[in-house]
C-alpha positions in Angstrom: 5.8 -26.5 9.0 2.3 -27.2 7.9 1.7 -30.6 6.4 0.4 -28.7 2.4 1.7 -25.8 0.4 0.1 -22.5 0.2 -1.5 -22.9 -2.7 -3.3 -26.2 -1.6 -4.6 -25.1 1.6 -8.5 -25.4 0.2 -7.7 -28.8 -1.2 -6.2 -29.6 2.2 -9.1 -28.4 4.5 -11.4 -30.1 2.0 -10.2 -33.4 2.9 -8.6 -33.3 6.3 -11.4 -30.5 8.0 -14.2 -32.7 8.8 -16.1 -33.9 12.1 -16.0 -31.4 14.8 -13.4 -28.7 16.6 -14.3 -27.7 19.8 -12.0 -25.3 21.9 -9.0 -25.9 24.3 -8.8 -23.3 27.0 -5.1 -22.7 28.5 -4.6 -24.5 31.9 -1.8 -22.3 34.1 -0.5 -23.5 37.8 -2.4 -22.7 41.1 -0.1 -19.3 41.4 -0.9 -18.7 37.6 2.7 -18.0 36.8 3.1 -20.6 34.5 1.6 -22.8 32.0 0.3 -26.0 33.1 1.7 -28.9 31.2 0.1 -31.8 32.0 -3.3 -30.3 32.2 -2.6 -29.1 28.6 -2.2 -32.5 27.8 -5.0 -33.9 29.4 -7.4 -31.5 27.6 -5.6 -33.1 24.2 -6.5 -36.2 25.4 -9.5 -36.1 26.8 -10.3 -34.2 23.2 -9.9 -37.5 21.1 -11.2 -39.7 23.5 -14.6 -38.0 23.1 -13.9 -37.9 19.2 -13.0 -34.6 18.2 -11.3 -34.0 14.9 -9.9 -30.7 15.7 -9.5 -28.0 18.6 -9.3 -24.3 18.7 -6.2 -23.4 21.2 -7.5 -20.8 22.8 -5.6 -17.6 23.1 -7.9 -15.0 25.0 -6.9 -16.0 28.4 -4.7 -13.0 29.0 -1.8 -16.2 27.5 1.8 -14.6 26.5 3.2 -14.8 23.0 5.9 -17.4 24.7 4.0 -18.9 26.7 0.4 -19.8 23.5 3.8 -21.0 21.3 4.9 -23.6 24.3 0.7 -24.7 24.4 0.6 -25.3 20.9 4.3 -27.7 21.1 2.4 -29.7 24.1 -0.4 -29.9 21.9 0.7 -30.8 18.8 3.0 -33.8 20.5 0.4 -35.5 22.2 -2.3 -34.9 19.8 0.6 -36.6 17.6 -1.5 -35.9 14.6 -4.5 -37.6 15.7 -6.4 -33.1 16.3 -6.0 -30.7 13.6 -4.7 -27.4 15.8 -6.1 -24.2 15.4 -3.9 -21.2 15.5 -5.9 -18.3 17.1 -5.1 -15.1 15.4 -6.7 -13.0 18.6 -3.6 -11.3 19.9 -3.2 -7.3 19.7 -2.1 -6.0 16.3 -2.3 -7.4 12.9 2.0 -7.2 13.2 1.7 -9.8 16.3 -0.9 -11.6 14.8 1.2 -12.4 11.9 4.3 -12.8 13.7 2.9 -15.9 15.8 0.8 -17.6 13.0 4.7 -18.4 11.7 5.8 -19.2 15.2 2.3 -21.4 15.7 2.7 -23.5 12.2 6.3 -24.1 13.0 5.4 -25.6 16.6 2.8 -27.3 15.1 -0.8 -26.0 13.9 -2.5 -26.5 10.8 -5.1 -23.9 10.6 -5.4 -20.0 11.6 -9.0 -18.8 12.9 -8.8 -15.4 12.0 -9.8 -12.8 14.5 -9.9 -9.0 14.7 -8.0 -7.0 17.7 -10.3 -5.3 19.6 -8.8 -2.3 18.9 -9.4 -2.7 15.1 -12.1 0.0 14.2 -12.5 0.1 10.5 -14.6 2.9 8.8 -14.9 1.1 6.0 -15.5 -2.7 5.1 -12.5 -2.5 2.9 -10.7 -1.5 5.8 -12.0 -5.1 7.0 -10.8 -6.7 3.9 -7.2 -5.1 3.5 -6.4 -6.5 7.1 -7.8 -10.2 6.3 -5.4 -9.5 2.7 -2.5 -8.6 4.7 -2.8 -11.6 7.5 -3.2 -14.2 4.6 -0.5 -13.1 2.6 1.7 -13.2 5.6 0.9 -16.4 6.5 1.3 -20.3 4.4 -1.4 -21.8 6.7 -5.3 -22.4 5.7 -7.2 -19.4 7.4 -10.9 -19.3 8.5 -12.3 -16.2 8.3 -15.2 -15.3 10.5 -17.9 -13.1 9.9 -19.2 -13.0 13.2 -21.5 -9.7 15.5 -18.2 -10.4 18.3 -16.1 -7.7 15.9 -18.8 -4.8 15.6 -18.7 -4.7 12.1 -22.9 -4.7 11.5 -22.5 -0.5 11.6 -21.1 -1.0 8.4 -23.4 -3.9 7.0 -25.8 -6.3 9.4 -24.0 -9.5 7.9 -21.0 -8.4 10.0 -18.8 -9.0 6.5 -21.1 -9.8 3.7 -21.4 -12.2 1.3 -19.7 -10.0 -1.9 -16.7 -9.4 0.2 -16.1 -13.3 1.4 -16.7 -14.3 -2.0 -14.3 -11.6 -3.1 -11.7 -13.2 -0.4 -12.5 -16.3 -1.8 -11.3 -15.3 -5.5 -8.6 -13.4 -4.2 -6.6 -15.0 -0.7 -5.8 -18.4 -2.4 -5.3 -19.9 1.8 -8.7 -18.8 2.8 -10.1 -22.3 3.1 -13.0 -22.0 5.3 -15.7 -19.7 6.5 -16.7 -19.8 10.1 -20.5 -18.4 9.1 -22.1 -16.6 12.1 -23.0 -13.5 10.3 -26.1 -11.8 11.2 -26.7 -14.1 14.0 -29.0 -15.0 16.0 -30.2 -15.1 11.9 -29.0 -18.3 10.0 -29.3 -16.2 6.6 -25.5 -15.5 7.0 -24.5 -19.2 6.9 -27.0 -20.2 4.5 -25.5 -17.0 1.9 -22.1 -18.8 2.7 -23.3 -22.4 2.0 -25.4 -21.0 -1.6 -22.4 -19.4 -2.6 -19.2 -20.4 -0.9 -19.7 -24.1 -0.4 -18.6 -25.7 -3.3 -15.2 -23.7 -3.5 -14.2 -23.5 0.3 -15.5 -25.2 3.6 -18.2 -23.8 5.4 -19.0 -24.4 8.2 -22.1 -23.5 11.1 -20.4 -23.9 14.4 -22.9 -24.0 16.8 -24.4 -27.3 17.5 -27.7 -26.0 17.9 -28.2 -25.1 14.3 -25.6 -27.4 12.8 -27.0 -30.4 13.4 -30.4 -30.0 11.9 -28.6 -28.0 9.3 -26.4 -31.4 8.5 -30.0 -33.2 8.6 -30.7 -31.4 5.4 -27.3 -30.0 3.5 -24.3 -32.0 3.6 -22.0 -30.2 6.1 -18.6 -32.0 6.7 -17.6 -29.4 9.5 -18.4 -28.4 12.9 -15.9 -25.9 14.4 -14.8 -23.8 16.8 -16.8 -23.7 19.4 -17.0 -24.5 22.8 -19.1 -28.4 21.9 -17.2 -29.7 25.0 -19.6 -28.6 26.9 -22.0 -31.6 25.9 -19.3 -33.9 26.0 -19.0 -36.6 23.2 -22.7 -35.8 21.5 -21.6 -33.3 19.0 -19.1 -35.9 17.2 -21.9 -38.3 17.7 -24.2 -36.5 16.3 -22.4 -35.3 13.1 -20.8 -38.8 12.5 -24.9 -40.2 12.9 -25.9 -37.3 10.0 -23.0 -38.2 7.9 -24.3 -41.6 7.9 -27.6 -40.9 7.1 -29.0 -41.8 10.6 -31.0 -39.1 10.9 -33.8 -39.9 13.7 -31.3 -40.8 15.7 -29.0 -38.1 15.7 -32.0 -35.7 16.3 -32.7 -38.2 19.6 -29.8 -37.5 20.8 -30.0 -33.6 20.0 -33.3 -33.4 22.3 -31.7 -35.9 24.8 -28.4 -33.3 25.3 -30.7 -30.2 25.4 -30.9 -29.3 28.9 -26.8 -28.6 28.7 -27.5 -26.9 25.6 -30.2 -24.2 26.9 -27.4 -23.5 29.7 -24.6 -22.8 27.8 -26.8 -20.2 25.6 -27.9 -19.0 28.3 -24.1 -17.8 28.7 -24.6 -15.0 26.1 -21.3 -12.3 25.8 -23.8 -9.4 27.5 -22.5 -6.1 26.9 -18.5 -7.5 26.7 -18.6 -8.4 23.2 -16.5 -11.5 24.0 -16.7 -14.9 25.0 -16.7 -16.1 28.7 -14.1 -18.0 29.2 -14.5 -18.9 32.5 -18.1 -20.4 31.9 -16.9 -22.4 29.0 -14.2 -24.0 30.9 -16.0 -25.0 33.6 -18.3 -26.5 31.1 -15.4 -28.5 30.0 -14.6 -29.6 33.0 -18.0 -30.8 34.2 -17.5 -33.6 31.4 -13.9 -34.4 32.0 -11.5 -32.2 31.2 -9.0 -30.4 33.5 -10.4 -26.9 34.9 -8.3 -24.7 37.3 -7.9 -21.2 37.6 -7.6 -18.1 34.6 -5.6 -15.2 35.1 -7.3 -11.7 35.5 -8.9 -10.1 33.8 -11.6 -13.0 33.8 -14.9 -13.4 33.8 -16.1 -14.8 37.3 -18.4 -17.4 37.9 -20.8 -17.5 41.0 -22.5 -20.3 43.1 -26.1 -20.3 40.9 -24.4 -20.5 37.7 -22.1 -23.7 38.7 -25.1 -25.1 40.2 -27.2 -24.3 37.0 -24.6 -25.8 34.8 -23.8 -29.1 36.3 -27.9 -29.8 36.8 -27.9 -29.0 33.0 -25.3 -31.2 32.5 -26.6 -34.0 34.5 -29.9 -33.9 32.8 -28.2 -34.1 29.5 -26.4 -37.1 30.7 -22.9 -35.6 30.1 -21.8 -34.8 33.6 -18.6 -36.7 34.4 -17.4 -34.8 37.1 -18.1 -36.3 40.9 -15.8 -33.6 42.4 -17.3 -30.6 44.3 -17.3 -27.3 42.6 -14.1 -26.0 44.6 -12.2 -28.5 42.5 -12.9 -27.0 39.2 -10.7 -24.0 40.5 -7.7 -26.6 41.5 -7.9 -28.2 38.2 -8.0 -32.5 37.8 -3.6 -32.0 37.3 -2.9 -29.3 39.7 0.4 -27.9 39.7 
């Protein structure tokens, strides 16, 4: 069960959803018939050692409903409260999504991400807004919603869901606790429509690094999450924690100092897929420490330039760990 009631789910994230969540990607065996326990664990650890608040468990890795509920249990005992755990409501139907956010909060997470199955086609926004009212009120946890291009939903208005409808989930879904603001992107003007009218009644929250941390130069924003921040190791909970104390010069040294990783990981893009590559991202990870190893089809693939690209990026930034060859990325640092 979470650790708040329903009704105090924005009090909650207002106090305990600060710093930065970056994602955890499911590790599975070399045969990929099973989960990979330790490696799950590692990723939890190596998370707080590079001080992240919070992690996204990943559910878009072609994971069973079984099999994401046993990954949040590892989780959630060795984070042993130290990460907030994200619930990630990406499965098929709204019925399934539902169905595991009360499996998820009883194994142990404290906050849904709220995504849209891809085949979800709305004609209408309110179409977009009955399924967000039916997940909340099916769930007690704290949701994120997240207006984002990912879901299609700019042939009904370019802000992907616009501002009158989040603030009309805001007055209405008393667990919606946070907006994930990447509407209209590459645009800011969806996360700075969130901040002008959203901030002082729910979290909001500019994910990617690139923007957040000049943003937190300027506005006061406690949050950083989900995205995939792992991929410039330590420097995004560095940097937020240097903003929060005011220390701006040198948080924006280190943003230039880490850029070389970040230009590489845009450079990742979702092409014509509409969705996130997976692969990349964890490979990423694993160039500054985590565990790697293989995904199950379907996957995105990864080929010799773009490791090579990455790591170099990495180890310009200065947040390449990794001293193995590429090969061992696919074996995974706890291979089993």
């Amino acid at each position: 069960m979470s650790r708040y009631a329903k009704g105090d789910a924005r009090d909650w994230a207002r106090t305990e959803m600060k710093g930065v969540c970056n994602v955890i990607i499911p590790s599975y065996t070399a045969d990929l018939r099973h989960l990979n326990e330790a490696a799950i664990r590692h990723d939890v650890r190596r998370d707080i050692e590079l001080g992240f608040t919070g992690a996204l468990l990943v559910s878009e890795t072609a994971i069973t409903p079984d099999e994401y509920i046993q990954m949040v249990e590892w989780a959630a005992d060795e984070a042993a409260g130290r990460l907030v755990l994200f619930f990630h409501a990406s499965f098929n139907t709204l019925e399934e999504n539902v169905e595991l956010a009360k499996r998820a909060e009883d194994a142990g997470a404290e906050m849904v991400l709220l995504s849209y199955p891809p085949s979800f086609y709305p004609t209408s926004l309110r179409q977009v807004y009955d399924y967000t009212e039916a997940f909340c009120a099916q769930t007690n946890l704290a949701v994120m919603v997240f207006p984002v291009p990912l879901w299609g939903f700019e042939r009904l208005h370019p802000a992907s869901i616009p501002i009158e409808m989040l603030e009309e989930m805001v007055d209405s879904l008393p667990n919606v606790a946070a907006v994930k603001a990447e509407g209209g992107m590459p645009a800011i003007a969806g996360f700075t429509e969130a901040w002008s009218r959203l901030s002082d009644r729910v979290v909001v929250t500019m994910p990617l690094e690139q923007q957040a941390i000049p943003l937190a130069t300027i506005v006061p924003l406690q949050l950083i999450a989900t995205s995939n921040t792992e991929c410039l190791g330590g420097a995004v909970p560095r940097m937020l924690a240097l903003c929060h104390e005011g220390r701006f010069d040198e948080a924006m040294r280190l943003y230039w100092q880490v850029d070389p990783a970040r230009r590489a990981n845009d450079r990742i893009g979702v092409a014509g897929g509409n969705t996130v590559h997976r692969m990349a991202w964890k490979y990423q990870a694993w160039l500054t420490g985590f565990n790697g190893g293989p995904l199950r089809m379907p996957t995105q693939r990864l080929v010799g330039p773009q490791l090579a690209g990455y790591r170099a990026a990495a180890k310009d930034a200065g947040v390449l760990t990794a001293t193995e060859s590429d090969e061992m990325f696919f074996v995974g640092r706890n291979p089993a």
